[in-house]
Kinemage of the C-alpha trace (Angstrom):
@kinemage 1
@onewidth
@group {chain A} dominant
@subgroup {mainchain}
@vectorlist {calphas} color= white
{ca unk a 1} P 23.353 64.410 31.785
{ca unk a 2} L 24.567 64.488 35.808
{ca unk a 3} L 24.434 60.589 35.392
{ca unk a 4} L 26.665 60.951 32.585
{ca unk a 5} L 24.291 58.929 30.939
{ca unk a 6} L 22.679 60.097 27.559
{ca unk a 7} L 19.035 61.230 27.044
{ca unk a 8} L 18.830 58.181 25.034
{ca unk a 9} L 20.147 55.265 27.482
{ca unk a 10} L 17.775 57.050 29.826
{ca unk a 11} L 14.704 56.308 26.972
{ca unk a 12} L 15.140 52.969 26.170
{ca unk a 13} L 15.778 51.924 29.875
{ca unk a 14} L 12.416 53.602 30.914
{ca unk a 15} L 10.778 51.508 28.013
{ca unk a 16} L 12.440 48.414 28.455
{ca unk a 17} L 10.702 48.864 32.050
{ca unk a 18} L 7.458 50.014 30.274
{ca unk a 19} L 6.877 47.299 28.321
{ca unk a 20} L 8.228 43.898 29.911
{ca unk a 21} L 5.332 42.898 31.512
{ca unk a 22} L 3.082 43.051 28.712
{ca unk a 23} L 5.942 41.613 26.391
{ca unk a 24} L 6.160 38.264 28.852
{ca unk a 25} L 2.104 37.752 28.453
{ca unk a 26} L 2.808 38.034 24.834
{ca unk a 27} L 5.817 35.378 25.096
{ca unk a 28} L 3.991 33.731 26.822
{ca unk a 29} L 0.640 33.302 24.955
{ca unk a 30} L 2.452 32.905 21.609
{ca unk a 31} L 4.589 30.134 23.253
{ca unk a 32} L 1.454 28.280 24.846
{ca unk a 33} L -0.668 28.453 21.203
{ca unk a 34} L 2.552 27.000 18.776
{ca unk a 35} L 3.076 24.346 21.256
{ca unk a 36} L -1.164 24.005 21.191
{ca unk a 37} L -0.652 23.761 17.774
{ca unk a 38} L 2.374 21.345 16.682
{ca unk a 39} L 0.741 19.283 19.123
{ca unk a 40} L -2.483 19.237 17.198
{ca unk a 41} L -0.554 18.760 14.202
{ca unk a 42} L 0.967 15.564 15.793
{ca unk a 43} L -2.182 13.753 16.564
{ca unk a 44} L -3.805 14.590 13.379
{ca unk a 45} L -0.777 12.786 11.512
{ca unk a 46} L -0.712 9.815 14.505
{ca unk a 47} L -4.191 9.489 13.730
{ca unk a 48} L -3.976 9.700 9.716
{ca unk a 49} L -1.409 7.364 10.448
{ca unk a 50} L -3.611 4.479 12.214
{ca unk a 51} L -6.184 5.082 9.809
{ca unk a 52} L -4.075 3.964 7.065
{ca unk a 53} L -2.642 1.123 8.881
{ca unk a 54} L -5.893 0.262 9.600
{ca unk a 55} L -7.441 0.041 5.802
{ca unk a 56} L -4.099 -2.015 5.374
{ca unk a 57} L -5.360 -4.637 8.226
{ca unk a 58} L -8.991 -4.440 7.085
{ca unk a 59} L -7.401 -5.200 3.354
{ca unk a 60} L -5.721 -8.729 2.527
{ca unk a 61} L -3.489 -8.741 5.988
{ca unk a 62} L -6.334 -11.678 7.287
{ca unk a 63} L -7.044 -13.135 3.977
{ca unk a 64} L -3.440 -14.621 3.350
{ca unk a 65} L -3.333 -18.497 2.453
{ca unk a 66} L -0.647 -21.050 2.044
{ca unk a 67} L -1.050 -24.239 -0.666
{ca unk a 68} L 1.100 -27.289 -1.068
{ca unk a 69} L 1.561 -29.976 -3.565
{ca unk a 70} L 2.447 -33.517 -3.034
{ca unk a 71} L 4.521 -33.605 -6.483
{ca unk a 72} L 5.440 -31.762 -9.513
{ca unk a 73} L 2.855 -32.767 -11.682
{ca unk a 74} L 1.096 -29.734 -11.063
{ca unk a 75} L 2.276 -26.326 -9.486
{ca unk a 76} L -0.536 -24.214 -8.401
{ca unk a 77} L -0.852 -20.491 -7.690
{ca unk a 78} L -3.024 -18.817 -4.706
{ca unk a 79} L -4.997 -15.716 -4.463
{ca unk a 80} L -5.923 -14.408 -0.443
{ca unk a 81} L -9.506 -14.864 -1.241
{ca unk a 82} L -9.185 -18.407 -1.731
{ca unk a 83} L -11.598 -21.240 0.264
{ca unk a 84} L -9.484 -24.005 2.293
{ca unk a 85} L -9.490 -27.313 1.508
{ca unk a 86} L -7.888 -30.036 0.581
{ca unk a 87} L -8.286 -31.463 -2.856
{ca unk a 88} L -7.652 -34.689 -5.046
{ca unk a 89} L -6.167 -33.850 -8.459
{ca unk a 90} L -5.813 -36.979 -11.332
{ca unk a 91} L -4.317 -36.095 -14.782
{ca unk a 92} L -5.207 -38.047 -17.645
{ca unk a 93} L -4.097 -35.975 -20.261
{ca unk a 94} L -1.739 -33.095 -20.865
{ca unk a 95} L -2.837 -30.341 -23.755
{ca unk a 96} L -1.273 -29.713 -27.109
{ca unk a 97} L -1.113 -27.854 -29.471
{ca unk a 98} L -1.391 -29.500 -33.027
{ca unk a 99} L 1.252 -29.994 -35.109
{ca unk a 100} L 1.629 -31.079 -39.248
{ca unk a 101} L 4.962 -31.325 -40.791
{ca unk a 102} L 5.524 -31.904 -45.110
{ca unk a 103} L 9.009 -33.193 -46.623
{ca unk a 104} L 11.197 -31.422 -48.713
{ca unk a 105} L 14.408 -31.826 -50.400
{ca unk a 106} L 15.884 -28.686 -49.088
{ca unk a 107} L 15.072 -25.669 -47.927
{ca unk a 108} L 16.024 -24.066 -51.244
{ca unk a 109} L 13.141 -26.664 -52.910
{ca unk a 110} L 11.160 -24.093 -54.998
{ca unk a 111} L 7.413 -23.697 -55.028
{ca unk a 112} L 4.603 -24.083 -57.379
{ca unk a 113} L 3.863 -20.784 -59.866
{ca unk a 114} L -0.323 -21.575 -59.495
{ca unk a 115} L -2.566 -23.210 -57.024
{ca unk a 116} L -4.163 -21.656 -53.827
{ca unk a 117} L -2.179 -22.632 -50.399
{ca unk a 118} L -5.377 -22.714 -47.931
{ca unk a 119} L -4.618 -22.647 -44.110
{ca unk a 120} L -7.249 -23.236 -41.671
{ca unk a 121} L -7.274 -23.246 -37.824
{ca unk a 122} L -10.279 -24.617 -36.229
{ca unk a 123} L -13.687 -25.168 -37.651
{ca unk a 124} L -14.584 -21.243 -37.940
{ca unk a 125} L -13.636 -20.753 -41.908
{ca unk a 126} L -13.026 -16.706 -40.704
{ca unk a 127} L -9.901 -17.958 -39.018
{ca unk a 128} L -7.878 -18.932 -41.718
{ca unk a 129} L -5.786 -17.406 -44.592
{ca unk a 130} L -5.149 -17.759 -48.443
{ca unk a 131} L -1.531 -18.142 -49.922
{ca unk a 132} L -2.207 -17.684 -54.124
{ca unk a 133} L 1.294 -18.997 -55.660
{ca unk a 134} L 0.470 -17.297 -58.550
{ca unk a 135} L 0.725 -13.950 -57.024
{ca unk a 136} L 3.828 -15.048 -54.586
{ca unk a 137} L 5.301 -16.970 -56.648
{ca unk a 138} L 5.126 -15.691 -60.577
{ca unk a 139} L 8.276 -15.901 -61.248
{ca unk a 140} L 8.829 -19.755 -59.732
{ca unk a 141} L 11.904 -18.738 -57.373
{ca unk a 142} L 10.406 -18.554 -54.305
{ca unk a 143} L 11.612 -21.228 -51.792
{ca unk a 144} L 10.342 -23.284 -49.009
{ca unk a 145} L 12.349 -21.186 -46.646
{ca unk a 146} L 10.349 -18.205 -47.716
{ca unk a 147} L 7.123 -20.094 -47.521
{ca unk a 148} L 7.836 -20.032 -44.177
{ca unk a 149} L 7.462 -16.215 -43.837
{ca unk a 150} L 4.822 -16.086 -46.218
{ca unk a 151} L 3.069 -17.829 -43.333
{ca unk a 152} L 3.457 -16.031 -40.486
{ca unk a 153} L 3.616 -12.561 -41.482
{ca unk a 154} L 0.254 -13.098 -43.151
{ca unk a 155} L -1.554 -10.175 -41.525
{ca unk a 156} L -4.496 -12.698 -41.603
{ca unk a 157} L -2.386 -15.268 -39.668
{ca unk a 158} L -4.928 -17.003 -37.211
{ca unk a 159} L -2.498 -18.378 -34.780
{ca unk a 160} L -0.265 -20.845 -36.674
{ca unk a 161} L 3.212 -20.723 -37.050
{ca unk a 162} L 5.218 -22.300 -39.618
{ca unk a 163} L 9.414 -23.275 -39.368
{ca unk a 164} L 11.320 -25.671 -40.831
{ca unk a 165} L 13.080 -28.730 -38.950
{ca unk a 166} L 16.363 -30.250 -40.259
{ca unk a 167} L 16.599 -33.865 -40.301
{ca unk a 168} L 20.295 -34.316 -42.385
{ca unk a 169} L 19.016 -35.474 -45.910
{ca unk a 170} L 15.531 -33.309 -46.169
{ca unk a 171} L 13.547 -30.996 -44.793
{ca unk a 172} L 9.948 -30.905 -42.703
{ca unk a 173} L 7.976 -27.736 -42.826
{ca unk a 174} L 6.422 -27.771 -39.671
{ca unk a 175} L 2.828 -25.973 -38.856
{ca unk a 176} L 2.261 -25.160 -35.191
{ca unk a 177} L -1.147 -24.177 -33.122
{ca unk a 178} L 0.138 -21.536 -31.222
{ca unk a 179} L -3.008 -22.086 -28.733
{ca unk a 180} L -3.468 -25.536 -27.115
{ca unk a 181} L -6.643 -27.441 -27.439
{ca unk a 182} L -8.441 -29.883 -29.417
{ca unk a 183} L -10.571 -27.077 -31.376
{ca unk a 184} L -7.539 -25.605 -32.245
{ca unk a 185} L -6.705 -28.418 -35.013
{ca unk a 186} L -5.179 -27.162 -38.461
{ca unk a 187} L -6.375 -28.323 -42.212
{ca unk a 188} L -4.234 -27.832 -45.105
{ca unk a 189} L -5.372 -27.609 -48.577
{ca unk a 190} L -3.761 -26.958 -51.943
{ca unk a 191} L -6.681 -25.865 -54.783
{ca unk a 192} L -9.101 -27.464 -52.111
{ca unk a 193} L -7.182 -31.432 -51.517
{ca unk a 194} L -5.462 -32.267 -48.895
{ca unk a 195} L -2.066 -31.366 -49.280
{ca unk a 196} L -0.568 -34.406 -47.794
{ca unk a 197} L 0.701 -33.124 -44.466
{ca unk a 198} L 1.785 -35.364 -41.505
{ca unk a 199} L 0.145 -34.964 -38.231
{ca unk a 200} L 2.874 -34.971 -35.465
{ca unk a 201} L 1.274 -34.116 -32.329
{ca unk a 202} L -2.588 -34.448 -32.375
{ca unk a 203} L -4.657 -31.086 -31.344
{ca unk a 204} L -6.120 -32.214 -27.667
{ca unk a 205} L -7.341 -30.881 -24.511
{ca unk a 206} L -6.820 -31.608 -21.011
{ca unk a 207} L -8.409 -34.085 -18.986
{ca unk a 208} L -8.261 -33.936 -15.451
{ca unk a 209} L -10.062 -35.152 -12.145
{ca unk a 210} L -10.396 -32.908 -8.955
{ca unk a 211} L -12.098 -34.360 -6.255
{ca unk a 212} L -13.809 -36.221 -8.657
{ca unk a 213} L -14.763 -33.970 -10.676
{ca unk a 214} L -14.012 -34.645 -14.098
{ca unk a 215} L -12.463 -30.998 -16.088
{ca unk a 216} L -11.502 -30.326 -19.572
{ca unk a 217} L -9.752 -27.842 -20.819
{ca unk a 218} L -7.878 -26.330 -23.590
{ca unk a 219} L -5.099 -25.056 -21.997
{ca unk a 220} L -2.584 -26.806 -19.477
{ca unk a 221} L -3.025 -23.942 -16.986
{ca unk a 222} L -6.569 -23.958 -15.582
{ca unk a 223} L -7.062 -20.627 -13.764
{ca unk a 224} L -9.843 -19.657 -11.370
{ca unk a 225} L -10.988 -23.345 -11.349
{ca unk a 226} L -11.331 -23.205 -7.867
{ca unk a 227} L -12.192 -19.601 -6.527
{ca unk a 228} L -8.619 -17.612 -6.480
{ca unk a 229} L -6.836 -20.703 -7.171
{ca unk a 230} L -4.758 -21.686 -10.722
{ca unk a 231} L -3.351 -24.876 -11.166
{ca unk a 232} L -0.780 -25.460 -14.004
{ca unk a 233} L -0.489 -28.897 -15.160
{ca unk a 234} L 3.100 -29.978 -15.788
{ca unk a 235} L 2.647 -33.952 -16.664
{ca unk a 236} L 0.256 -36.494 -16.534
{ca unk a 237} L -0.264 -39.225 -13.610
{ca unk a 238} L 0.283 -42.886 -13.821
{ca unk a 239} L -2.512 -44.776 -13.290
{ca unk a 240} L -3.626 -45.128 -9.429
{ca unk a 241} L -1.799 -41.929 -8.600
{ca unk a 242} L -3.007 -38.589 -8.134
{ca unk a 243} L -1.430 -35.475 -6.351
{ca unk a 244} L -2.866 -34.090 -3.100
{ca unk a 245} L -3.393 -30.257 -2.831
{ca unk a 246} L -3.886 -28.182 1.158
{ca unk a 247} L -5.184 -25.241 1.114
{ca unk a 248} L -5.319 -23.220 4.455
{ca unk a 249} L -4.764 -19.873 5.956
{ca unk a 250} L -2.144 -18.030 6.371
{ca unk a 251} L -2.047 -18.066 10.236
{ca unk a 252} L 1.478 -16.310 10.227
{ca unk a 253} L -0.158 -13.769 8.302
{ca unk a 254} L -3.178 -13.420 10.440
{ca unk a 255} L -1.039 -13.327 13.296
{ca unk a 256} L 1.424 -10.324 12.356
{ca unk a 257} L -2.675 -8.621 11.477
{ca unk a 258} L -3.272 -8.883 15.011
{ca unk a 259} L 0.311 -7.925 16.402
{ca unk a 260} L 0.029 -5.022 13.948
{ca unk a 261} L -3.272 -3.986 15.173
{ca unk a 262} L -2.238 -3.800 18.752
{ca unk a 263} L 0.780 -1.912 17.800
{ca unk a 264} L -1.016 0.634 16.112
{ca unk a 265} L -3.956 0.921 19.275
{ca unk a 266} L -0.762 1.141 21.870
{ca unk a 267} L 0.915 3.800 19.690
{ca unk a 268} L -1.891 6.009 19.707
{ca unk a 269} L -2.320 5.462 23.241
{ca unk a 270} L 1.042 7.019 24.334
{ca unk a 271} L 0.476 9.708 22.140
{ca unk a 272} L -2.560 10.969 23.578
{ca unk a 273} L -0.651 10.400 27.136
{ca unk a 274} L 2.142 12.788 26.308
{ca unk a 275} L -0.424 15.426 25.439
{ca unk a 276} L -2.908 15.353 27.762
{ca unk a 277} L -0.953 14.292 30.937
{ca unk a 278} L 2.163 15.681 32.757
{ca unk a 279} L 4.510 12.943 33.325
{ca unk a 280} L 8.482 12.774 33.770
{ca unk a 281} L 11.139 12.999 31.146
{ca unk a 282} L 12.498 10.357 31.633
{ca unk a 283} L 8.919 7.976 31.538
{ca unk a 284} L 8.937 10.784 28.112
{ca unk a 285} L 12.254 9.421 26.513
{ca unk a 286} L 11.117 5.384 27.308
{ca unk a 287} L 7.822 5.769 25.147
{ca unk a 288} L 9.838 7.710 22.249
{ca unk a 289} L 12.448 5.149 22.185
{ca unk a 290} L 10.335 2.349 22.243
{ca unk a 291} L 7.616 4.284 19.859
{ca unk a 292} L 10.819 5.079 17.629
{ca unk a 293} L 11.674 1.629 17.346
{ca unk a 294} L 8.430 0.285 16.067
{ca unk a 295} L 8.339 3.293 13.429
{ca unk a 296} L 11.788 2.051 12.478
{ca unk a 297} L 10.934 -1.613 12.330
{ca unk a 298} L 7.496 -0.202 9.973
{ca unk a 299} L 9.657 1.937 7.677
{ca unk a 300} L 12.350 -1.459 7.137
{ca unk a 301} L 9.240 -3.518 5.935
{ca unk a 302} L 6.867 -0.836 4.300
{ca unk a 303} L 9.200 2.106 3.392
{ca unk a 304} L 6.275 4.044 4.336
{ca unk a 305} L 5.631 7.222 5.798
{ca unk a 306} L 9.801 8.491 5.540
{ca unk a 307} L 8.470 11.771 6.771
{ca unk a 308} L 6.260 10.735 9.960
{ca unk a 309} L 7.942 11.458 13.503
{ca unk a 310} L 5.766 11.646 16.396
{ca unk a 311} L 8.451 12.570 19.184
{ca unk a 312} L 6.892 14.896 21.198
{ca unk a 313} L 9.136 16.991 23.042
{ca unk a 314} L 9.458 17.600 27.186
{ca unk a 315} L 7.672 20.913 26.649
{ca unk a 316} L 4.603 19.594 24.965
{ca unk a 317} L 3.906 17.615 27.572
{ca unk a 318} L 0.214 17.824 28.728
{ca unk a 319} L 0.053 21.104 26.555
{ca unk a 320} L -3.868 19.415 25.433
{ca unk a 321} L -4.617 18.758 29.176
{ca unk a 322} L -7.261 21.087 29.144
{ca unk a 323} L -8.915 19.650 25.604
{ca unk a 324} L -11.498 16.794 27.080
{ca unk a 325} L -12.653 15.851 23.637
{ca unk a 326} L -8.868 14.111 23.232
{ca unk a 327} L -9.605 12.460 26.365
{ca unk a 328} L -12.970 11.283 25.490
{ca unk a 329} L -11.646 9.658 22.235
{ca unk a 330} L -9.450 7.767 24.057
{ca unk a 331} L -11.513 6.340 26.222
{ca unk a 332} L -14.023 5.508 23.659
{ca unk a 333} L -11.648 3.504 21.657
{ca unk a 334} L -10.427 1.582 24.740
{ca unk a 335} L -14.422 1.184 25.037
{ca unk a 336} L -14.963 0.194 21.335
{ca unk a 337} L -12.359 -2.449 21.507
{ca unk a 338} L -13.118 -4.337 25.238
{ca unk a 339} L -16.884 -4.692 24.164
{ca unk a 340} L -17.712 -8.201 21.983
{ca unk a 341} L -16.875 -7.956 18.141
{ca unk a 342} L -20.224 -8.520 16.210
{ca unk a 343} L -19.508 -12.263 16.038
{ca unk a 344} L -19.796 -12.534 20.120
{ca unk a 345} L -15.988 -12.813 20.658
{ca unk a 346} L -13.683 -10.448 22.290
{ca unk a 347} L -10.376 -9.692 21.852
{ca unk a 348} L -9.589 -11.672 25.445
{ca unk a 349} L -10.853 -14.698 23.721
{ca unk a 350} L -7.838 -14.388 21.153
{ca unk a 351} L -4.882 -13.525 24.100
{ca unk a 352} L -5.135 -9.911 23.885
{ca unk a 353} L -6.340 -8.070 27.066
{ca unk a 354} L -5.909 -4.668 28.220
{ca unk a 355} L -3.639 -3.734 30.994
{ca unk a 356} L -4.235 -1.461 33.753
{ca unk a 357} L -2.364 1.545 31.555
{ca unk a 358} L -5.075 1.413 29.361
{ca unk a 359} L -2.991 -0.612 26.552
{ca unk a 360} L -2.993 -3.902 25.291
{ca unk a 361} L -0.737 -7.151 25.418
{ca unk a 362} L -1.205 -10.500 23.631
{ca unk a 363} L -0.317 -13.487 25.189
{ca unk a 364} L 1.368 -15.476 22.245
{ca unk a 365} L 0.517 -18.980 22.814
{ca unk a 366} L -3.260 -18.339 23.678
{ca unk a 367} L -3.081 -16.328 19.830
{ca unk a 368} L -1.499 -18.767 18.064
{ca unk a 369} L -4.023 -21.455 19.347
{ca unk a 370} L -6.575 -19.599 18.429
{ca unk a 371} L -5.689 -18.896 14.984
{ca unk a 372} L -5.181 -22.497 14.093
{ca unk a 373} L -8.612 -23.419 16.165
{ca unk a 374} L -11.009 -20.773 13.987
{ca unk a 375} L -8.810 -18.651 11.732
{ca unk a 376} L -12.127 -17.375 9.906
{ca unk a 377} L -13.904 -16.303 13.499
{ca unk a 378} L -11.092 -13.853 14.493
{ca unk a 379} L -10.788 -12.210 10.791
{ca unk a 380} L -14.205 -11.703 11.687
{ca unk a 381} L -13.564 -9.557 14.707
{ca unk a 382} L -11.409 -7.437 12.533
{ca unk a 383} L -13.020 -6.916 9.254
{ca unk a 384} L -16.897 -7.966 9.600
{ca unk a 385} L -19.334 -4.901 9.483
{ca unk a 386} L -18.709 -3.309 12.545
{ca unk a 387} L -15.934 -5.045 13.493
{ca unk a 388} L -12.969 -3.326 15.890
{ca unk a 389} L -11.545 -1.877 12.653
{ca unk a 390} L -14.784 -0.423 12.034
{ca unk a 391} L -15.222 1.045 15.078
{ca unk a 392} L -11.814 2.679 15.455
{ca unk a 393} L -12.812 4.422 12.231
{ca unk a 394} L -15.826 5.880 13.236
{ca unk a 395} L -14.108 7.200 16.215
{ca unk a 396} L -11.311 8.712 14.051
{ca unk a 397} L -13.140 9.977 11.531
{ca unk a 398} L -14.915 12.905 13.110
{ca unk a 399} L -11.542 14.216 13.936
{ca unk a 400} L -9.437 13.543 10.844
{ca unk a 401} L -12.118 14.420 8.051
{ca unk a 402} L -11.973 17.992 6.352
{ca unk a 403} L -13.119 20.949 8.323
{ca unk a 404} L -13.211 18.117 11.037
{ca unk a 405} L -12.050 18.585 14.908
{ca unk a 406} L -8.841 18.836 13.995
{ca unk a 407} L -9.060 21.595 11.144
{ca unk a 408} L -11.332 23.753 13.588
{ca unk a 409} L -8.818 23.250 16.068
{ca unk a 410} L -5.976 24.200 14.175
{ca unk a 411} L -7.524 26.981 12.108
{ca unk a 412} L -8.481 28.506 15.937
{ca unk a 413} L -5.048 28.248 17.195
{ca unk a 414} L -3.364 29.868 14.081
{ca unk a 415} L -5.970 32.619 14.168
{ca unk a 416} L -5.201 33.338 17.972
{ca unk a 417} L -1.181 32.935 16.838
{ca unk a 418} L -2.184 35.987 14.175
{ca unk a 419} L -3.897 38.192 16.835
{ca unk a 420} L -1.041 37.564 19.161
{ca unk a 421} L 1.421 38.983 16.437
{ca unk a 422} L -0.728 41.307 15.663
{ca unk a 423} L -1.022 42.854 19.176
{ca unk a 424} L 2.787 43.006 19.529
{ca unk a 425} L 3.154 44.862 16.714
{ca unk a 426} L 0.714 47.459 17.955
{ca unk a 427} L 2.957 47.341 21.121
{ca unk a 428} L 6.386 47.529 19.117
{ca unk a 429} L 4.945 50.421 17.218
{ca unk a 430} L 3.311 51.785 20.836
{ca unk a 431} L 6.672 51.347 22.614
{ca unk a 432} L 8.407 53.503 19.831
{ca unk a 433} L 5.909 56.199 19.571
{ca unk a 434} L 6.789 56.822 23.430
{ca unk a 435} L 10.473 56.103 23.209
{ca unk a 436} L 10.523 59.075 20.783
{ca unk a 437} L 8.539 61.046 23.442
{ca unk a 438} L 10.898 59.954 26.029
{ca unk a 439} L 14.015 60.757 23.816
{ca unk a 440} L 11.943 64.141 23.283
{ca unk a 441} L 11.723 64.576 26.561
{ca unk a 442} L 15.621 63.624 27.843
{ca unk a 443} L 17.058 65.700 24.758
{ca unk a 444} L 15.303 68.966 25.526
{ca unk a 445} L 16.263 68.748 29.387
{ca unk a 446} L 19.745 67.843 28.592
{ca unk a 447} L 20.124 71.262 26.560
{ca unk a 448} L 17.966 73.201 29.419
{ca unk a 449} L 20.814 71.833 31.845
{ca unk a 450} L 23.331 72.775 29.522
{ca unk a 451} L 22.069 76.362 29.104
{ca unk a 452} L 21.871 76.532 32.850
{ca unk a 453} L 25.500 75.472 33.550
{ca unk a 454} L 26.537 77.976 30.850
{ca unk a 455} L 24.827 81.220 32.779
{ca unk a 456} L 25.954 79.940 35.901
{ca unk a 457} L 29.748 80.160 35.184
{ca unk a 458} L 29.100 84.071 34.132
{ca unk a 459} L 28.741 84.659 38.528
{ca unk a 460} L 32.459 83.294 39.171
């Protein structure tokens, strides 16, 4: 062309012109709804996230308890659920398990060809089994060694087990209980008499006093004999001494519940500021450092939620500023938590008050003195019906459940994303339709001027 420029430069400049401004509301729309929309993704997890950190408070994280022991003639165990007290424990008598031994020459001593061996263990005659020598024995080789297997791979065996102890010149076979008690006592019989076994160790129970309280019992570990507590008893007292149990909460425990639970409020808290409020980068990078080291300092003790991160970049910022139900939410959980818990206390009563930013502090001393004051009155405030816990939850809830605030949300951003696409696309197909017309257009006047040039050079 004159311009030296081609019909086609000429096209796509006229439609670059053509379509900008309707490509930047495009940009611009698409731009504004992803950013709408990893934002809603955000809170949903944030608030998935405090839900489940939540159940984990509202769980065992109040119900933790500590036990001692003034010596090691017991060793006890301790479930969360567990009352405190203190408690006065006396051992008479340890358990055992009974124990018969007979002498033989050897090992190799053979045994009877005829007679019935009859075992017993306890008084039920079900729980016993029949050796007949004629049968195990015909052929009168069988020792005392094997007498010993005989026993206790009888698939009738009711709990007794049979070995043989050395003592240089001869040997005992010895008949265990393998269950402690006193009803756990074994007979022996040969063709129904006695077959002249030793007792070693008598069959016997355990006598104890808690509190007194007298307790039997056939075993040496008596579990559950105080709600969610089991005591093992390792050896008996002498007389006049007794071992003293504590049992109290876990106010460490109880404590980190309560640290954990303001965490989790605070967390949430800057979230929803990033999203709904413009603020400066570099108030922006303080909260996701300091929100980065508490997910850091979670992951070290929990290992949970590796693929959780709530940065929220400087473009997001404020992008829900326009979404009031967000704001509401917050400032009915700040509500929900500064009213009384159903037990009449509030959280200022336990050190923790709420600061002018709308998040919470604990003073340290005021918690820990209230812990050890009424331990049971502040779980209370956490984990009674209705308590804060409670109340966080039914906040939450209509905004994390399926098809909830946040699914309708997201669903009506993604479908907006789709039209959006969908628009440009008719534009890119549009902008082509006239950039052919254009090119149309340029190529046919490019061969007019051509033709006209030619018949002009036939006059000189």
């Amino acid at each position: 062309m004159i311009s030296g420029m081609g019909g086609a430069s000429f096209a796509e400049q006229l439609i670059v012109a053509e379509r900008m401004g309707k490509d930047q509301i495009f940009e611009s729309n698409m731009t504004k709804y992803e950013a709408q929309l990893d934002a809603y993704k955000i809170l949903e997890r944030s608030l998935d996230k405090m839900t489940s950190n939540l159940e984990k408070i509202n769980g065992d994280a109040f119900e933790g308890k500590t036990s001692s022991i003034s010596d090691d003639n017991a060793s006890i165990m301790v479930e969360s659920g567990a009352p405190t007290g203190n408690y006065d424990l006396y051992i008479e008598q340890l358990a055992q398990a009974h124990q018969l031994t007979k002498s033989f020459g050897s090992e190799d001593s053979l045994l009877p060809t005829s007679g019935v061996i009859e075992i017993q263990l306890g008084s039920d005659p079900a729980d016993s089994i029949s050796l007949d020598m004629s049968v195990l024995n015909p052929s009168g080789t069988a020792t005392v060694k094997e007498l010993t297997g005989m026993i206790n791979e009888h698939s009738d065996n009711p709990g007794v087990q049979a070995s043989l102890v050395r003592t240089g010149g001869q040997v005992e076979l010895m008949l265990s209980s393998t269950a402690t008690g006193a009803e756990n006592n074994i007979s022996v019989s040969m063709n129904g008499a006695d077959w002249g076994m030793t007792e070693r160790r008598a069959a016997q129970d355990a006598k104890v006093n808690l509190n007194g309280i007298d307790i039997t019992s056939s075993s040496n570990n008596l579990a559950n004999v105080i709600d969610g507590v089991s005591i093992e008893l390792n050896k008996v007292h002498a007389v006049g001494e007794s071992s003293s149990i504590k049992i109290a909460s876990d106010t460490d425990a109880s404590e980190q519940a309560v640290e954990d639970f303001v965490d989790i409020f605070n967390n949430l808290m800057d979230e929803i500021n990033k999203l709904t409020r413009s603020m400066g980068s570099e108030e922006l990078d303080d909260i996701n450092n300091e929100n980065d080291d508490k997910d850091d300092s979670d992951e070290d003790k929990d290992d949970k939620d590796d693929d959780f991160n709530s940065s929220i970049t400087e473009d997001q910022l404020g992008v829900l500023k326009g979404d009031s139900s967000i704001r509401m939410l917050q400032q009915n959980m700040r509500d929900a938590i500064f009213d009384t818990a159903p037990n009449g206390m509030r959280l200022s009563d336990i050190g923790v008050e709420m600061g002018r930013d709308g998040k919470l502090d604990i003073d340290q001393d005021k918690l820990t003195k209230a812990l050890k004051d009424d331990p049971d009155a502040i779980q209370a405030m956490f984990t009674d019906s209705g308590s804060y816990i409670d109340r966080l939850d039914t906040l939450i809830d209509p905004f994390t459940k399926f098809q909830g605030s946040m699914d309708l949300k997201q669903e009506n951003l993604e479908k907006q994303i789709e039209r959006v696409e969908t628009s440009m696309d008719n534009h890119d197909r549009q902008m082509e339709q006239r950039y052919q017309i254009y090119l149309a257009q340029f190529t046919a006047m490019e061969a007019t001027i051509s033709q006209l040039n030619s018949a002009s050079a036939l006059f000189y």
